[in-house]
C-alpha distance (Angstrom), angle and dihedral (degrees) to the residues before:
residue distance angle dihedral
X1 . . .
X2 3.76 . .
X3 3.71 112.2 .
X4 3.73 127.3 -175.9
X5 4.12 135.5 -177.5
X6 4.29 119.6 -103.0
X7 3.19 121.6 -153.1
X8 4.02 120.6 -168.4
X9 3.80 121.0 -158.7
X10 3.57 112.9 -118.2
X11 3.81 92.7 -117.7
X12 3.64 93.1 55.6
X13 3.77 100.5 44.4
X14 3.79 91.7 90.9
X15 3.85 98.6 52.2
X16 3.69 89.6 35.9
X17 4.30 113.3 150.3
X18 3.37 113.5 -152.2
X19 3.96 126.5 -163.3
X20 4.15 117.1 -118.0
X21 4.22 88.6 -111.7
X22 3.44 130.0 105.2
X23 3.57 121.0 -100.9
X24 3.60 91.3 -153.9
X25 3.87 97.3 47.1
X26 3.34 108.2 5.4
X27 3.86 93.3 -120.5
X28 3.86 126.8 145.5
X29 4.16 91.4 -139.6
X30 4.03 87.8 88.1
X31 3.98 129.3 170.2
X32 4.41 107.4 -156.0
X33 4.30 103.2 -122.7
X34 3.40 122.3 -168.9
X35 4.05 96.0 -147.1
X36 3.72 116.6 -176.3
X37 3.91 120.3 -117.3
X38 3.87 82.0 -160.3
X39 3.80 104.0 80.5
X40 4.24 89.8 -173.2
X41 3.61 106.3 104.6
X42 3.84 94.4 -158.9
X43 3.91 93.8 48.3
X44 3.45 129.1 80.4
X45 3.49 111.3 -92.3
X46 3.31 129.4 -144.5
X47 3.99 116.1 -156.7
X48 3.73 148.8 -151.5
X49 3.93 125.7 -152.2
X50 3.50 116.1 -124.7
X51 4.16 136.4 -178.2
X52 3.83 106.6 -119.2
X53 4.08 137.6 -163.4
X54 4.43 93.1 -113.7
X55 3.90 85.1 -113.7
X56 3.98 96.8 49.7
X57 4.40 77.1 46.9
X58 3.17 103.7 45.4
X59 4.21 91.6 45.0
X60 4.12 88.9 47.6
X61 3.75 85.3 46.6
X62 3.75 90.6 51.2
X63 4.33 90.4 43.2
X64 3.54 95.3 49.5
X65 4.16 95.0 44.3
X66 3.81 94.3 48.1
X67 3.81 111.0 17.7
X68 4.18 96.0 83.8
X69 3.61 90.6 50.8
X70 3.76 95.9 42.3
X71 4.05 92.8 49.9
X72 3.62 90.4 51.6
X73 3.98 93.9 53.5
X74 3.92 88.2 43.1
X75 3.49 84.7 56.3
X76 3.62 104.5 40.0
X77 3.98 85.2 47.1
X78 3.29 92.0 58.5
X79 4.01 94.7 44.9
X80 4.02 86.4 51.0
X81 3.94 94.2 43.7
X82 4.60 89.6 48.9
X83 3.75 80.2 51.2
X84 3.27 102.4 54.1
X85 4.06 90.4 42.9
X86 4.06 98.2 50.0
X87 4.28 91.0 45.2
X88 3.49 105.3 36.0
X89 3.44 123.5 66.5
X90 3.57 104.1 -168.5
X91 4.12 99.4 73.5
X92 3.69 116.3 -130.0
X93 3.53 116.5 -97.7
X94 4.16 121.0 -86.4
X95 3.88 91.3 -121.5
X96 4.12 84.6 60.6
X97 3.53 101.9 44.0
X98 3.97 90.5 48.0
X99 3.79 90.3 47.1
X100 3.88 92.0 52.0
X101 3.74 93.3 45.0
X102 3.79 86.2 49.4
X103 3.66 91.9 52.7
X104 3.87 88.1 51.2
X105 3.66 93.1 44.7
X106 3.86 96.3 49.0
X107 3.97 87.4 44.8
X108 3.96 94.5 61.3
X109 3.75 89.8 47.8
X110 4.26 105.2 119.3
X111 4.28 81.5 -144.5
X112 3.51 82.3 57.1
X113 4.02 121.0 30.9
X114 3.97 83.7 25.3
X115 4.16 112.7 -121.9
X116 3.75 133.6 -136.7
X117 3.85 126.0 -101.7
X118 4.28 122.1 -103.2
X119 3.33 91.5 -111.9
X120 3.53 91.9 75.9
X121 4.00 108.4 163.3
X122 3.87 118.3 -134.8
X123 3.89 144.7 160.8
X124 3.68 125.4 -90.7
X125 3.75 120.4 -138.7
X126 3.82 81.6 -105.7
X127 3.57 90.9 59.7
X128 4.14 92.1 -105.1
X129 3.57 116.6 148.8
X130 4.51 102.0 -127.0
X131 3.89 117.1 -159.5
X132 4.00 104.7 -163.0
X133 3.71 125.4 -146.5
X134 3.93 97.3 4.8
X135 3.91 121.6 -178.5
X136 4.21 103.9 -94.7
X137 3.27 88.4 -135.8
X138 3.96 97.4 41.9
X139 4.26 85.1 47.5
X140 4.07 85.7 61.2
X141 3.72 90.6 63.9
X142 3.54 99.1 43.8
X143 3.43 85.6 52.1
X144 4.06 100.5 45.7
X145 4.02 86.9 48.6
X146 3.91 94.8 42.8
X147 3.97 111.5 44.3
X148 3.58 100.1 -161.1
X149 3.83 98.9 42.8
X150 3.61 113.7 110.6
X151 3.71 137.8 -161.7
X152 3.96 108.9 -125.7
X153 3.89 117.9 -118.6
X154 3.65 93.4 -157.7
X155 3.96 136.8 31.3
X156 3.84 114.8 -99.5
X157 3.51 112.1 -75.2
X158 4.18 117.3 -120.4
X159 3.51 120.7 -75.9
X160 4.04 91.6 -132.3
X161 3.82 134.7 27.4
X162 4.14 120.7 -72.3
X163 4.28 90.5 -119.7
X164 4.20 86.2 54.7
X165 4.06 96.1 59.2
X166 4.34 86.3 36.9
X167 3.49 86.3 50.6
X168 4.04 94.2 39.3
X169 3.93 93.6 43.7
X170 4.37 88.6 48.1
X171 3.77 85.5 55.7
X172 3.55 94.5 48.8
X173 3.79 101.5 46.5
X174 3.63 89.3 47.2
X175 3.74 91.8 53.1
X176 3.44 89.6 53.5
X177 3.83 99.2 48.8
X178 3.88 83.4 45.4
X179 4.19 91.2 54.3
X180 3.86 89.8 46.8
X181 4.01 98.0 51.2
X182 4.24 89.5 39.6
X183 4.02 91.1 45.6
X184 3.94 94.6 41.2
X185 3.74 100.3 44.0
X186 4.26 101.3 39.2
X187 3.88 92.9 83.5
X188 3.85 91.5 -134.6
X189 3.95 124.6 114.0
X190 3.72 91.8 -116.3
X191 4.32 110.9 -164.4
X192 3.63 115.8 -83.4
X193 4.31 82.7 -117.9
X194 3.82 89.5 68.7
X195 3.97 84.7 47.6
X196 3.97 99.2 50.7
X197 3.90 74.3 59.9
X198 3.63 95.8 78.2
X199 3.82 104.2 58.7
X200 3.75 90.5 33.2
X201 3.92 94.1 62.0
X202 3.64 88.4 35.6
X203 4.11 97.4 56.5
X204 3.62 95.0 44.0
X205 3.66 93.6 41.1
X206 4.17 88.5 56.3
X207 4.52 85.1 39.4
X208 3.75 84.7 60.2
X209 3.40 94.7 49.0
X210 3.49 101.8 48.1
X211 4.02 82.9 62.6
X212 3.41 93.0 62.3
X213 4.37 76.9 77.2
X214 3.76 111.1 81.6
X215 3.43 118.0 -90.7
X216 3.98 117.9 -87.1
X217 3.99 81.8 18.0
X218 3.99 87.1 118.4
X219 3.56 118.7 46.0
X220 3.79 140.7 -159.6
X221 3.38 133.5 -170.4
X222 3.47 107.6 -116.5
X223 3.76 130.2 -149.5
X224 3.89 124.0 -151.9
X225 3.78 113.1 -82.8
């Protein structure tokens, strides 16, 4: 399915008209969604009304019910479980520490916690409301019933400069060959929490990297949300 970028005009994001289709599928059956275009949990967050496919709905529903409540116990989780690792000196046991990574795993799962849809609307540094990935045919309405709304030729450009994310990304990756030799060569059974450090560094460090590409340079096939 053809998809293309929208961008709205600030001035004509409050009397914006949108079409009864999907802008995930394209479909008529639609479910209304108010969807954030603040992605901070623990902000305020301002949001935008959008026709959704009733699975994309009823997911976003289930992200936006359960997703600040399931961060914070992630986080406090974690906080309890660091504790417990610097202060004790007896480590906990391996059937605990694969139970709670378990429980964080299965919480981040979208099945699970629910997840919002690509076409995630957010502001422009201009102040321009941008809905990503929009049906082509879905994007024709919008802009028949908006004049003014335009369909994007390009994908959003990066927030910060290509030599910040190679510069990020070389920091990262050589924190996380630096963890690796430290934790493999100080002849201690260091926590499994210092561990998970290794790949985590390591796959964000390579994600940053890859934006140093231009955006839309690597492309997936996508299927409908």
């Amino acid at each position: 399915m053809m998809r293309t970028d929208l961008v709205v005009p600030a001035r004509l994001v409050s009397d914006l008209q949108m079409p009864p289709l999907s802008v995930t599928t394209g479909g008529t059956d639609v479910q209304w969604v108010e969807i954030p275009t603040c992605h901070w949990w623990f902000m305020r967050r301002p949001a935008q009304r959008l026709p959704l496919d009733p699975r994309s709905a009823r997911r976003a529903r289930r992200y936006l019910r359960l997703e600040p409540w399931s961060s914070l116990a992630r986080l406090v989780v974690l906080l309890v479980w660091t504790t417990v690792n610097a202060f004790n000196p007896s480590p906990p046991s391996r059937t605990i520490a694969l139970v709670v990574w378990l429980a964080l795993i299965v919480s981040s799962i979208p099945y699970v916690n629910g997840v919002l849809p690509r076409q995630l609307p957010y502001r422009t540094a201009a102040g321009d409301l941008r809905v990503p990935e929009v049906p082509m045919k879905v994007a024709k309405q919008w802009v028949e019933l908006n004049p003014g709304v335009v369909p994007a030729g390009e994908p959003a450009p990066r927030p910060r400069s290509r030599r910040w994310y190679a510069t990020l990304s070389t920091v990262l990756l050589i924190s996380a060959i630096v963890l690796l030799t430290v934790l493999a060569n100080d002849g201690r059974e260091d926590s499994g929490l210092v561990w998970l450090g290794v790949p985590v560094l390591f796959v964000i460090g390579v994600a940053t990297a890859l934006k140093t590409l231009p955006p839309g340079y690597i492309g997936f096939e996508h299927g409908d949300s």
